[in-house]
C-alpha positions in Angstrom: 0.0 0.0 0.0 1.7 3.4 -0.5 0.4 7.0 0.2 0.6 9.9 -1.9 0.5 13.4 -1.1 -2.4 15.3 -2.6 -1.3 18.0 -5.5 0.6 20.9 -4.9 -1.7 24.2 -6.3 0.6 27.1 -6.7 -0.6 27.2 -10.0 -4.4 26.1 -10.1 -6.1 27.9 -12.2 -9.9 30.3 -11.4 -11.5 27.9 -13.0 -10.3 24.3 -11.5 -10.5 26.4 -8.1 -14.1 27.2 -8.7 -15.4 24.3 -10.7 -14.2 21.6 -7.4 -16.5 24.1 -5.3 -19.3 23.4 -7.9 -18.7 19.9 -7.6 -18.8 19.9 -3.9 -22.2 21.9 -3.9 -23.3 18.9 -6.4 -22.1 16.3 -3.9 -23.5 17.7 -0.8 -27.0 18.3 -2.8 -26.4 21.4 -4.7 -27.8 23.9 -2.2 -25.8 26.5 -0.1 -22.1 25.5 0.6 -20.4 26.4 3.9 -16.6 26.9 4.3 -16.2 24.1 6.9 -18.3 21.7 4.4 -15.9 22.4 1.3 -13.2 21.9 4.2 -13.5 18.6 4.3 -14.6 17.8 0.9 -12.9 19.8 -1.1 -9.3 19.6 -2.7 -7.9 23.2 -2.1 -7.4 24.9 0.5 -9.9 27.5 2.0 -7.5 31.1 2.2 -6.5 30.1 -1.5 -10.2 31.1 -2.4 -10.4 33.9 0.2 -7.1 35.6 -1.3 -7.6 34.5 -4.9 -11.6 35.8 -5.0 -11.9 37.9 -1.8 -13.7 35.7 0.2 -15.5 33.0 0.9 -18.9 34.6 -0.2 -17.6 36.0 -3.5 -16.4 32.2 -4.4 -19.6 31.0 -4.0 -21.3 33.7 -6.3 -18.9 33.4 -8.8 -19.7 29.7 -8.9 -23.6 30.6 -9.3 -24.1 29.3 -5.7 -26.1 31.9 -3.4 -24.7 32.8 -0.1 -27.0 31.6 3.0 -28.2 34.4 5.2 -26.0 33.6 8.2 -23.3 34.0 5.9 -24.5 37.6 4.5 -24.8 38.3 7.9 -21.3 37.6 8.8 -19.6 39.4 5.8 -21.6 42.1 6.7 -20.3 42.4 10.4 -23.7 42.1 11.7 -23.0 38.6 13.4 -24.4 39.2 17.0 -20.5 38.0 18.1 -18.6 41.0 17.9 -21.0 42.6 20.3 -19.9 39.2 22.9 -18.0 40.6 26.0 -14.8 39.0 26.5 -16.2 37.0 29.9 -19.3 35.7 27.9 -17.0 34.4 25.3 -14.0 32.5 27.4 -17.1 31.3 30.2 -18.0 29.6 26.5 -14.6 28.2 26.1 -14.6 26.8 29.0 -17.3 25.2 28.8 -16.9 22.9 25.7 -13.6 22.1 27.7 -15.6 20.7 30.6 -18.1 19.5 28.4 -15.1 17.3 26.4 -13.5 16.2 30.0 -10.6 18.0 28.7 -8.1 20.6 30.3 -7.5 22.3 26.9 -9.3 22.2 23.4 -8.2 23.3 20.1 -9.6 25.5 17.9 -11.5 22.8 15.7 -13.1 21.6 19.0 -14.3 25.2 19.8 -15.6 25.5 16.1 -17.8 22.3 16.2 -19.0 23.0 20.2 -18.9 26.6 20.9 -21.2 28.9 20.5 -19.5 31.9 19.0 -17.0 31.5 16.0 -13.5 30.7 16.7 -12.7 34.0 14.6 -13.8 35.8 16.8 -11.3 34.6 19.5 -8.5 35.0 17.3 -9.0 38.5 16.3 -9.9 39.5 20.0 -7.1 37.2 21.0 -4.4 36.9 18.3 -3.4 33.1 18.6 -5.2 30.4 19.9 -2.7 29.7 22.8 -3.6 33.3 24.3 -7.1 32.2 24.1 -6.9 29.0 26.3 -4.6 30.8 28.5 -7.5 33.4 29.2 -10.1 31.0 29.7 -7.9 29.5 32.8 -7.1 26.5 30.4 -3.6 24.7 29.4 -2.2 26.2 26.4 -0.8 24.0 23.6 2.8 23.1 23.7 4.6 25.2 21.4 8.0 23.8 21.0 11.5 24.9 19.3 12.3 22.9 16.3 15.8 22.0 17.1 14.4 20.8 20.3 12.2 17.8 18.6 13.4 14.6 17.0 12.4 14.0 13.8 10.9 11.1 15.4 8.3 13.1 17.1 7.5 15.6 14.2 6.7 12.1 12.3 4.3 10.9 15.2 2.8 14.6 15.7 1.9 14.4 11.4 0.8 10.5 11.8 -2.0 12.3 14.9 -3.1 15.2 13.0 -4.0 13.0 10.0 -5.8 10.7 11.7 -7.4 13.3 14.1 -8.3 14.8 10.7 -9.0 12.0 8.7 -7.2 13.3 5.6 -4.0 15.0 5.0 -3.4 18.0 7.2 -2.6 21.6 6.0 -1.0 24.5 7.2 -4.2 26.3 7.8 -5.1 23.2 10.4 -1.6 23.8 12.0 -2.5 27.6 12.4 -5.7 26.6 13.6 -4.1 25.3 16.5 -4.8 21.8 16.6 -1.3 20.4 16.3 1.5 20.0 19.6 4.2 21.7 17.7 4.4 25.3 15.6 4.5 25.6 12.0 8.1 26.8 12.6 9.0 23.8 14.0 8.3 22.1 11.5 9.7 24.5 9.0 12.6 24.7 10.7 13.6 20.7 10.5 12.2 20.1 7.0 12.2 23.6 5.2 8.7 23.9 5.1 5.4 22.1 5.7 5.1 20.5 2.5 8.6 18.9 2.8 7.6 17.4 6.2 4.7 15.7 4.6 6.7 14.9 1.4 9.2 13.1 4.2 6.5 11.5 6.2 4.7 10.3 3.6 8.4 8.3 2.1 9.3 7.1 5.4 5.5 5.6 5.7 6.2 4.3 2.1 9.5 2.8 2.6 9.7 -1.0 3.4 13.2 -0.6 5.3 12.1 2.7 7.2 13.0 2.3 11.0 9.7 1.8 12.4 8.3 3.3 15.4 6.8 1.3 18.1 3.4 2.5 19.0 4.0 1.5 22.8 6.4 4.5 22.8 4.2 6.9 21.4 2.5 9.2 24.0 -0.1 11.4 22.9 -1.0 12.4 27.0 -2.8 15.3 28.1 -3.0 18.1 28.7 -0.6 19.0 26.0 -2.9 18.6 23.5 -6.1 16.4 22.6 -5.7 12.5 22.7 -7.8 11.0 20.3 -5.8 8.4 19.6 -5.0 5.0 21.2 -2.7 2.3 20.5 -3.3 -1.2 20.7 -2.9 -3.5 23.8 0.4 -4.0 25.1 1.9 -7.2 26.0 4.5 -9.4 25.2 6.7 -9.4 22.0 7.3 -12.4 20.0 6.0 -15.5 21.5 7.5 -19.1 20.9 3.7 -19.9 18.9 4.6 -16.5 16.8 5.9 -14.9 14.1 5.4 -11.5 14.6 5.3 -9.5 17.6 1.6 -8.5 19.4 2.9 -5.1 19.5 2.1 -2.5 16.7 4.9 0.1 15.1 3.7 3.3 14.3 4.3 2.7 10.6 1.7 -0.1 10.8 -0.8 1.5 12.7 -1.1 4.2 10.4 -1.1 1.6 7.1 -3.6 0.1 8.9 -6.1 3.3 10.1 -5.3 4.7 6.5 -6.6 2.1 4.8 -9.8 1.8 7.2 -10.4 5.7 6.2 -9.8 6.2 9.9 -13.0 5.3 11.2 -14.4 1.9 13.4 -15.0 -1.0 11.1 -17.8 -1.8 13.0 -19.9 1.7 13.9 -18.4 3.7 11.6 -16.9 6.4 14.2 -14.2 8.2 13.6 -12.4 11.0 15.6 -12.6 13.8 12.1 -16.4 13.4 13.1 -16.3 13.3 17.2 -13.0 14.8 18.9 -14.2 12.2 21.6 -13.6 8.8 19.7 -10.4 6.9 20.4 -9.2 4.5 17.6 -7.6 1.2 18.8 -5.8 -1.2 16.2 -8.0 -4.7 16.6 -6.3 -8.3 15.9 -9.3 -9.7 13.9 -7.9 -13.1 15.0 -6.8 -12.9 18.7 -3.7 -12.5 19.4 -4.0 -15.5 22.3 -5.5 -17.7 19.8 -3.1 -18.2 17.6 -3.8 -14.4 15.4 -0.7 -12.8 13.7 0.3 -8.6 13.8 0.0 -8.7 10.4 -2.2 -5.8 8.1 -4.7 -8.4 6.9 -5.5 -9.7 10.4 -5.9 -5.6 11.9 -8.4 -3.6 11.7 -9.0 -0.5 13.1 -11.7 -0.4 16.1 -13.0 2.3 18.6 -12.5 1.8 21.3 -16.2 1.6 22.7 -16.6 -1.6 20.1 -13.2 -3.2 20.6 -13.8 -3.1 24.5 -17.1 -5.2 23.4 -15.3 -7.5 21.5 -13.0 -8.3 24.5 -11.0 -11.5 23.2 -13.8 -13.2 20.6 -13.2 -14.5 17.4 -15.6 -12.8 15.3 
């Protein structure tokens, strides 16, 4: 199985820009289109519309789609959040926070929970960091590049995507749902795009030194853990030929090719920031079941709790 990275649009043209908007709209049932929807089904990025046409509004009327009200509204500056006092909107930070049974949130969380845009923060606010940090929460860990491994860069990028379900952006990074800075990154690959470029060989690469997941830590309150590995246990058994335990590289194979959601319900942690994925042994590993990518699967962790040790 090997990954590649989605196209690099420097050079799109208007009219591939606008006509994959179109084709979203067609997708989702050809009515209004919202930023967050073309988010996730779209191919470009959202500030390449916003600089190349002006905004998110203009795309859509360029592309024969009319804006919905609430977004009139908010183009217009008539959005009943810039009247919001600064208590009314970090009590609401806080509250998705202890509402996710979490000591920080990013800005994705707040954007799907809260009740006031997550723009607003950030231009009352600046970065997302100061926001948490005036809500009484923990602030993301923003790290120095030459302080973190390549290692960890590779395990933070292996999170994001399947916190995100796809392949993460620079925009998401801003956003402030990863551990580390944009800088950092930049600063130990050249730029974001060459991180991914060197994730996505190492993940690609037969003979890459592989990670093991029981070394991974994704602990609070650093930054949201939506992510589990599987069980631990022994290594190689005199009955085995593979270990039980799971390298990173193998994980993600694995969670990639499940589209990183439950193969059971269906959950997935792009859809609920709550949802923990677990890798699954389809034949148990105490019954004789291999670490191998055709006997894994990728589980919640509700349903792999349920399936316990059974043969299914």
């Amino acid at each position: 199985m090997e990954f590649v990275l989605n196209d690099f649009h420097r050079n799109i043209t208007d009219d591939e820009l606008l006509n994959d908007v179109k084709r979203v709209s067609e997708l989702l049932g050809g009515e209004n289109l919202s930023a967050k929807e073309y988010r996730k089904h779209g191919k470009y990025g959202i500030n390449t519309f916003i600089r190349r046409f002006g905004g998110w509004n203009k795309t859509l009327e360029l592309c024969g789609i009319d804006p919905s009200l609430y977004q009139v509204a908010a183009a217009k500056s008539t959005h009943s959040n810039k009247k919001v006092e600064d208590d009314e909107l970090l009590a609401d930070v806080k509250r998705v926070a202890a509402e996710l049974g979490v000591q920080t949130i990013n800005s994705g969380e707040y954007s799907k929970y809260g009740k006031f845009s997550k723009d607003t923060c950030l231009r009352r606010y600046k970065t997302w960091n100061n926001v948490l940090e005036a809500a009484g929460l923990i602030p993301f860990e923003q790290v120095a590049g030459k302080k973190i491994s390549q290692e960890n860069l590779f395990i933070e990028i292996e999170r994001l995507w399947i916190l995100l379900g796809r392949q993460p952006t620079t925009t998401d990074i801003g956003n402030g749902i990863s551990k580390y800075s944009l800088n950092a990154f930049t600063r130990h690959f050249g730029g974001w795009r060459s991180a991914l470029e060197a994730f996505v060989q190492w993940i690609n690469s037969e003979n890459s030194e592989l990670i093991d997941s029981d070394a991974v830590s994704y602990e609070k309150p650093t930054q949201s853990n939506n992510i589990s590995a599987c069980s631990k246990s022994e290594t190689v058994s005199p009955t085995h030929k593979t270990s039980r335990n799971l390298n990173l590289r193998l994980r993600f194979l694995v969670m990639k090719r499940d589209n990183f959601k439950c193969c059971l319900c269906g959950a997935s942690p792009a859809k609920d920031p709550s949802v923990e994925l677990h890798i699954d042994h389809i034949i148990p590993w105490s019954k004789g079941g291999e670490t191998t990518i055709d006997n894994l699967r990728t589980l919640c962790s509700k349903c792999n709790l349920g399936k316990s040790d059974l043969t299914e």
